[in-house]
N, C-alpha and C positions, 0 to 999 in steps of 0.2 A: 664251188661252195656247197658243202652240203646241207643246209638249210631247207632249200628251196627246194630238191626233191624231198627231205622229208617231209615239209609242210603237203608236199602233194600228197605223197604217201597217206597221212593223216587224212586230207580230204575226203582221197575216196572211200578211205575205209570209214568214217562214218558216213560218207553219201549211202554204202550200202545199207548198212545198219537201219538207215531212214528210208530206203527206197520199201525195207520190207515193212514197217510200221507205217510207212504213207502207200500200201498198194492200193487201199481202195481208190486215195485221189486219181492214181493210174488208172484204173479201171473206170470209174467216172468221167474221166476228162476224154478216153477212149472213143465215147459216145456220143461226145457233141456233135453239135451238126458242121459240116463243110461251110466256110468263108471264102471266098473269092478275094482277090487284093483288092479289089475297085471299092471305089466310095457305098457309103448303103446311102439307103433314103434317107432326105431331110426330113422325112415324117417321122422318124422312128418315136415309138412311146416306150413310158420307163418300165422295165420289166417288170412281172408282178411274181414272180418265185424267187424265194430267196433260200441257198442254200448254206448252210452252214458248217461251222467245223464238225461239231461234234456229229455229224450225223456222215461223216467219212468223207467229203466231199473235198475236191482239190479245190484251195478259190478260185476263185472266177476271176480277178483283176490283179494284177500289181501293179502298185501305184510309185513310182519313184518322185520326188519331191527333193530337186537340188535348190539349192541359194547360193549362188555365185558369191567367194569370196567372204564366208560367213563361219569367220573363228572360232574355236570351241567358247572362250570366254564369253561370248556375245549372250548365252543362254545363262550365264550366273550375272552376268549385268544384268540384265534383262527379264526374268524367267517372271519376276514378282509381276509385272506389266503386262503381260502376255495374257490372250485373251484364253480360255477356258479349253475351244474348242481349237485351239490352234495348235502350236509345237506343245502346246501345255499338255494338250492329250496324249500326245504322242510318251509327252517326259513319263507321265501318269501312267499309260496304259503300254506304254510299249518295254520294250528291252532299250537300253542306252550304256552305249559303251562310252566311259570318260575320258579313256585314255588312247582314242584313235590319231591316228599318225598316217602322213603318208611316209611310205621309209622309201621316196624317190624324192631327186632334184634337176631338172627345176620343176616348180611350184606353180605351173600354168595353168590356163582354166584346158584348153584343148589335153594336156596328159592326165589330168584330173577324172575329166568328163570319159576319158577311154579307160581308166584304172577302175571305175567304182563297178562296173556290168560287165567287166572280161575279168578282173579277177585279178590280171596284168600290171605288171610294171612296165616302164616306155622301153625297155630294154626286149620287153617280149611284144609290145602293140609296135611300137615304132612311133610312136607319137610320141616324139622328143621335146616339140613344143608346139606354140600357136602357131610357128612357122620357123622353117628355118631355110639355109641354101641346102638346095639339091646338086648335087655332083653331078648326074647325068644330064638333065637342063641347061647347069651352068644359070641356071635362075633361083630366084627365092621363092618357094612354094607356100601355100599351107597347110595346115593339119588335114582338110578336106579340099581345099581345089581339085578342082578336074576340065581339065581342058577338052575332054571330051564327050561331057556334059551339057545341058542346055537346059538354062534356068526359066523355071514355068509363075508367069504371074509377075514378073517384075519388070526393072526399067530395061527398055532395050540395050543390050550391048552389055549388061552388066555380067559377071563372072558366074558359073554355075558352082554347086558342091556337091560331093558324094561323102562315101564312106569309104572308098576303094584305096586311100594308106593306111587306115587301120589294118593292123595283123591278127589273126583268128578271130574268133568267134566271141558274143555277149550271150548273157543268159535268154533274152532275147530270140537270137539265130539260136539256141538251141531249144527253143518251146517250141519255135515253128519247125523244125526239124523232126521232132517228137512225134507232133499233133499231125503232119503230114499239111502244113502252113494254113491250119486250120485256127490258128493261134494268131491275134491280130497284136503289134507291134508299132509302135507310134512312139516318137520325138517330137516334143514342142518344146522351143526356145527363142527369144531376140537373137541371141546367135548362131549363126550356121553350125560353128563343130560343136555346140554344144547340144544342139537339135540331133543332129549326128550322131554324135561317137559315142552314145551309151544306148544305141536300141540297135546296133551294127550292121551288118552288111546284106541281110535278108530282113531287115526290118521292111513292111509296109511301105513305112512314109514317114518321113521328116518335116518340120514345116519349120520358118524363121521368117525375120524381120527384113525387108528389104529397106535398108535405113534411106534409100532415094523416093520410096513411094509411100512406105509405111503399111507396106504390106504383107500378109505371110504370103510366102512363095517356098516353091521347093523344087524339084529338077526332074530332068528325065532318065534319072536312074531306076526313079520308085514306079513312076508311070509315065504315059505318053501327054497329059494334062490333069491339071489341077479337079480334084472332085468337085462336083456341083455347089455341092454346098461351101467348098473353103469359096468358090467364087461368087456365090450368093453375099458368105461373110467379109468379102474384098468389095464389095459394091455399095458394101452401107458404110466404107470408107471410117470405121469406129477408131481411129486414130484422132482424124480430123476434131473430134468433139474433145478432146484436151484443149482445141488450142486457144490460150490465152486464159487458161487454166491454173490457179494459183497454189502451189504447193505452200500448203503452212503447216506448223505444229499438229501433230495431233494432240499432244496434253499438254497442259499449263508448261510456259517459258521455265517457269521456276524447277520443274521435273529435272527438264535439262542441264539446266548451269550446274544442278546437284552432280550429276551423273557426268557428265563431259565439259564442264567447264564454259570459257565464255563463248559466245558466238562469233564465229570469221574471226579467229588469231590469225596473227601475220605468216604464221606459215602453210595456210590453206590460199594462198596468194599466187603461189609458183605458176596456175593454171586458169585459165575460162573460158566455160563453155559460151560462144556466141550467144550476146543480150542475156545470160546471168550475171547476176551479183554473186558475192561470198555469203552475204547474211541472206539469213530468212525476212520475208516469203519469197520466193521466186516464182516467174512469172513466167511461165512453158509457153516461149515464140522460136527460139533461137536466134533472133532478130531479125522474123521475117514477116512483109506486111502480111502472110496469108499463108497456110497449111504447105510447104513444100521442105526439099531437102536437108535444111536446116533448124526447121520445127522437129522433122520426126528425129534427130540424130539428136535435139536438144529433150527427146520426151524421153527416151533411154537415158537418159539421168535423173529421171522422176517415179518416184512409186507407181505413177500412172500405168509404165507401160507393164509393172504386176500385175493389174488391175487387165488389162487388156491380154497378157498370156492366158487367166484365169477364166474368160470368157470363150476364147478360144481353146482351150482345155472344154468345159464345158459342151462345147459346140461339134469337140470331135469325139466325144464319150459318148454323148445323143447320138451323132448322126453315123458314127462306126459302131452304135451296138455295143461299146467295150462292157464286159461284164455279162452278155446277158446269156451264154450259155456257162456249160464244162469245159470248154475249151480255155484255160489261161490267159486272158491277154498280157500286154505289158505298155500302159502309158508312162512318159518320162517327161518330165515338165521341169522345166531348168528355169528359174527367174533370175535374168541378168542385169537386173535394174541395178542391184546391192551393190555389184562389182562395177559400175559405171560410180555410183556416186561414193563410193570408198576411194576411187583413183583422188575422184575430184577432192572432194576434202578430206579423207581420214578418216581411219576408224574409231578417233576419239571425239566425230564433229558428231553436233547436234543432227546435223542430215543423216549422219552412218546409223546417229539412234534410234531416229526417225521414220526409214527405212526399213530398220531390222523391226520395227513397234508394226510396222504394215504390211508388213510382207507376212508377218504372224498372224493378220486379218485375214490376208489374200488366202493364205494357206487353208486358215478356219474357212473361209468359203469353199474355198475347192472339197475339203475335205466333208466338207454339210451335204454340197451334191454327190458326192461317190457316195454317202450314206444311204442318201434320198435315192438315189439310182438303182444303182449296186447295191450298197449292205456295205458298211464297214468289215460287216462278220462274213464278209464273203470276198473280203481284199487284203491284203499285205501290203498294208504302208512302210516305204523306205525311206530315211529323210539323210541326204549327207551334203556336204559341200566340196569344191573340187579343190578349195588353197584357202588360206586363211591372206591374211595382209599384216606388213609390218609399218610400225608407225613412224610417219613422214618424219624425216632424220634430223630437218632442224626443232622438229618439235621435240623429237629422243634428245638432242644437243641441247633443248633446252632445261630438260630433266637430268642433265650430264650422264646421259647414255651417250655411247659412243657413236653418235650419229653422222653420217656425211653422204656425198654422192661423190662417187670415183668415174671421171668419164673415159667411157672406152677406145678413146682418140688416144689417152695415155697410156692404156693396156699395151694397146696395140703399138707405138711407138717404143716401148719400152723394149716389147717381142722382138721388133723392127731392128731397134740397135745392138740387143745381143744377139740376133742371128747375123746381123753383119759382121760386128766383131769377132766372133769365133768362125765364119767361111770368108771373107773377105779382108783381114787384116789388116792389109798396104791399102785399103780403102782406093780399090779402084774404082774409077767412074767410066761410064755409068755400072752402077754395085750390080753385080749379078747374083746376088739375093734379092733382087727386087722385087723378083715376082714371082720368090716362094710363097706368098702368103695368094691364095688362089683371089681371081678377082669373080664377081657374078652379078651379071650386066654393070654396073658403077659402080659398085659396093665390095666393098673391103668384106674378105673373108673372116670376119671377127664377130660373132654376135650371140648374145645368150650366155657369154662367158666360152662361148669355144672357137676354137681359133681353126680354122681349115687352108691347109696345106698342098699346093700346086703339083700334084704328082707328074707330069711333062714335064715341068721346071725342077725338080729334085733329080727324077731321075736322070735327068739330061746333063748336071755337075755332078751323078753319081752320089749324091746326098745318102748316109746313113739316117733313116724315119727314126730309129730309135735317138740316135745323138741328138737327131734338130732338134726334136720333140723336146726331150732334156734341157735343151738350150733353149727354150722358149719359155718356157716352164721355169729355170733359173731366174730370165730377166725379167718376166711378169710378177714374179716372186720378190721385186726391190720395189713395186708401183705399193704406196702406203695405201692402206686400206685391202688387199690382199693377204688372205688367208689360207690360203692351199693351190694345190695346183696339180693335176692328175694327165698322164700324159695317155693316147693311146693304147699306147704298147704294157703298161701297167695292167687298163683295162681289162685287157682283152687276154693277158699272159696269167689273170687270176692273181695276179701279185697287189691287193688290196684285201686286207685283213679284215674278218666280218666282224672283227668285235670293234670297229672302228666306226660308228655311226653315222658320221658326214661320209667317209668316205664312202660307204656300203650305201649310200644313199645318192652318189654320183654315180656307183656303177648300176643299182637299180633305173638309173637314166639313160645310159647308155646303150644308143644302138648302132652295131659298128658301119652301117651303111648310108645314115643321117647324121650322125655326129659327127662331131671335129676330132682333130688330133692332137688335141689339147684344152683341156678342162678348167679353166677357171672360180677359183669359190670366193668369194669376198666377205668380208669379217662381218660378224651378228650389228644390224641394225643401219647398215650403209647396202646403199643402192650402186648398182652398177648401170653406166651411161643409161640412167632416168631421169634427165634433169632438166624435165620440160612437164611431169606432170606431178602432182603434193604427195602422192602415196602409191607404192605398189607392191608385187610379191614376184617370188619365184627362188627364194633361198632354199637352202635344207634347215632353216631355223625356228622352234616352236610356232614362231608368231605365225607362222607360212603352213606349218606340216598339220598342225594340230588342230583340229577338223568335229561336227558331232557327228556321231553314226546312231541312228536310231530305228528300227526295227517295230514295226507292232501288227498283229494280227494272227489267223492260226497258226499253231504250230511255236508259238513265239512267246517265252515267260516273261514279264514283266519283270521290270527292274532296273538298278543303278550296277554294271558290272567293271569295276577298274584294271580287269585283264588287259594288257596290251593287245591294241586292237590295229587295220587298217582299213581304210577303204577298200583296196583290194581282197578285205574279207566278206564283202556282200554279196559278193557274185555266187560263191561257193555254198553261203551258208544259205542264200535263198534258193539255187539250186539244189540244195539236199532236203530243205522245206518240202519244194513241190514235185521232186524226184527225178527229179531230168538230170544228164549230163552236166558237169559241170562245162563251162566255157573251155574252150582247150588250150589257150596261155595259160589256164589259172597258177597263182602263186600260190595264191590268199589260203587260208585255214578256214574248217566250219568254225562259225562261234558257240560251240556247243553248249558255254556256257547260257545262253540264253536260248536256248531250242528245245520247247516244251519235251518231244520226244526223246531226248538223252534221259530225263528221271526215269519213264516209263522202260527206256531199254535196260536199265542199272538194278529194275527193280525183280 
């Protein structure tokens, strides 16, 4: 498809364009001083030089600011509420593209979090989802596991993470590459690949949630132990103090019912989190006499634990110095609070609005300290999300959208009997199609909508891949609530047409060494085998793709721009900003539209 080299094309030719209008940042950022990977002092004081754009200077920080699972619509709901200095600034002072899209499927938080800082579709990172089976194993992996890892700070025995499946490079791995790793790089999030997979593979340090202890931990990929200070911030155990902690309103009841309707409808029921209720207030224990595994996995579903990334954001801005030379850092701060409590009740509940009204606070706070720190006028704020959420199906049923859950026991069954029918006919037993469909450890090869095929077993009855494929693909194509169905050999053969949007948007997914050999898509506003929790994503459908992207700081003109945009476009354009490399999957296009130096080159 020739797209995707032209949009490179385009990249680099204005990366150049910008490399010579941004040299002085080059030559600035030249002469900072050397960083070491290890932790700095917990003494550090806030810098007292502030450098600025206009006086040629590359900034000093990039700030990325994700919100898990936070639709574009949520800021037109919302934006009137929104405190001053929060996304409001950002709407205000930054560039905002309206019409960003991811043009991949699925819609997961882990291909999200790799798309927005490589530039990348999962088809180029390999991050096809939060997890999926790996072929070589014979196990389910995920987006970060590493088995040859060892997790620092947390419960014994429990799993480590890296970045080592991610494929190429983030903007990130190419400032420290630059600067000669004199460029410090930092991930914070509740979750591991979210921590992860936007600060990539030479990043510093990652840090997340150990939901057994409630603690940030991170592995020994970044170092050989936890910095002084994150185990200072593990000692005063600042979890603990939620508990018994009451989540309530923050504006009058009556705000809400206007805007989302009543409180706990029957179909925020599907799901509970231990010792919650549906209505408000809820009361953050998880139903346990005392602060353990149950409390901290029941505080990830409270604004609280916003509250608790933003402190430790804080804590590694001081104590890593981010900002205080030439040297670029890059902190990335993911809050996955949003996407905890959208599973639980929805994007129409008073929680989802409650949430999005606080995390708009947490943000204004973060964003007061980098001020007070750093300089705003010496940072590039990034704000995106990695998926949006579609609304829980019996509630679209109830608005007579065409809402349902399709369980993938019937997918799968369906696949089951037209691949017997068509290799086994005389229905012999035991069917020796049995065990085309690969098995990994217990688990049926069916998941995510892609179905993975036993290559021993095919080829052992001499199986045609393109035919079964075909045939599998026919009989998942009778299961009601199916809508497409993309096999392999399409994939991979370029026989999917670009001007076809879902489909260019499953092959943008597709990575032929993670993925199945057969693709399923399920129809707009039905869930596929989700039917144990109220609300989720992961389609190619607006509710899911359509995402804010927002941009503010030098180099970057303010404004409302409705160009077709994607996440995959950040990487590129912040790297043409500050003149580095772009990441080396990139897809994405500069946004030229809002990059203050395109008038000046024009002029």
């Amino acid at each position: 498809m020739n797209h995707i080299p032209h949009a490179r094309r385009a990249a680099a030719a204005f990366t150049i364009s910008l490399l010579l209008i941004f040299g002085s940042f080059i030559s600035a950022g030249a002469q900072g001083r050397a960083r070491s990977r290890t932790a700095s002092t917990p003494d550090a004081q806030p810098s007292t030089q502030k450098t600025t754009a206009a006086r040629g200077k590359r900034p000093r920080l990039v700030l990325l600011i994700v919100v898990d699972q936070f639709r574009y619509d949520f800021l037109a709901r919302f934006d009137d509420l929104f405190v001053k200095n929060g996304l409001k600034r950002l709407m205000v002072d930054g560039a905002s593209w309206t019409q960003a899209n991811y043009d991949h499927t699925p819609t997961y938080t882990a291909p999200g979090h790799a798309t927005m800082m490589t530039g990348a579709w999962p088809a180029e990172t390999g991050i096809v989802g939060n997890d999926w089976p790996d072929r070589d194993s014979g196990k389910f992996v995920t987006s970060v596991s590493d088995t040859t890892a060892v997790l620092l700070g947390g419960a014994e025995g429990d799993a480590a993470s890296s970045p080592r499946r991610l494929m190429g490079s983030t903007l990130g791995d190419e400032l420290r590459l630059q600067t000669n790793d004199r460029s410090k790089v930092i991930g914070i999030s509740v979750k591991d690949r979210s921590a992860i997979l936007p600060v990539g593979r030479h990043a510093n340090a990652a840090y997340w949630v150990n939901q057994r202890t409630g603690r940030m931990v991170s592995s020994n990929y970044y170092f050989n132990q936890l910095p002084a200070w994150v185990q200072s911030y593990n000692e005063t155990r600042p979890a603990d103090k939620f508990y018994g902690a009451k989540w309530e309103r923050l504006l009058p009841e009556s705000e809400y019912l206007k805007r989302a309707g009543l409180d706990s409808p029957i179909w925020e029921n599907i799901g509970n989190v231990a010792g919650d209720t549906n209505a408000f207030p809820h009361t953050v224990t998880g139903g346990a006499p005392s602060p353990n595994s149950n409390f901290y996995l029941a505080l990830d579903y409270t604004p609280y634990s916003n509250d608790l990334l933003v402190s430790f954001a804080q804590q590694a801005i001081t104590n890593e110095k981010l900002g205080e030379d030439d040297d670029t850092d890059v902190l990335s701060v993911s809050f996955s609070a949003n996407d905890y409590v959208g599973h639980r009740y929805g994007p129409y509940s008073h929680e989802a609005m409650d949430i999005t009204l606080r995390v708009d606070r947490s943000i204004a706070a973060l964003l007061d300290f980098v001020n007070a720190r750093v300089g705003l006028q010496n940072t590039i704020v990034a704000f995106t999300a990695d998926h949006g959420v579609a609304p829980i199906p019996e509630h679209a049923s109830a608005l007579n959208l065409p809402g349902g859950r399709i369980k993938g026991e019937d997918v799968l069954r369906a696949m089951r009997l037209g691949i017997s029918a068509r290799y086994n006919p005389k229905n012999t037993q035991p069917d020796p199609t049995g065990d085309y469909v690969q098995k990994f450890g217990e688990r049926d090869g069916f998941y995510n909508g892609n179905l993975y095929f036993n290559p021993v077993a095919t080829k052992r009855d001499g199986i045609n891949s393109e035919e079964l494929e075909r045939t599998a693909c026919e009989a998942a194509m009778t299961v009601p609530g199916i809508s497409r169905c993309f096999t392999r050999t399409q994939l991979q053969s370029g026989a999917i047409p670009p001007a076809d949007p879902l489909a260019r948007r499953v092959l943008h997914g597709f990575y032929p060494r993670r993925s199945g050999d057969v693709v399923v898509v399920y129809e707009a506003f039905k869930y596929l085998d989700a039917t144990t929790i109220p609300a989720t994503h992961g389609s190619p459908y607006s509710y899911d793709t359509h995402v804010p992207l927002m941009i503010m700081g030098a180099g970057i003109t303010p404004g409302r721009y409705a160009q077709p945009a994607t996440p995959a476009d950040l990487a590129p354009t912040l790297a043409a900003v500050l003149g580095v490399q772009a990441p080396s999957n990139t897809v994405g296009r500069v946004l030229f539209e809002g990059v203050a130096a395109t008038a000046k080159a024009q002029k």
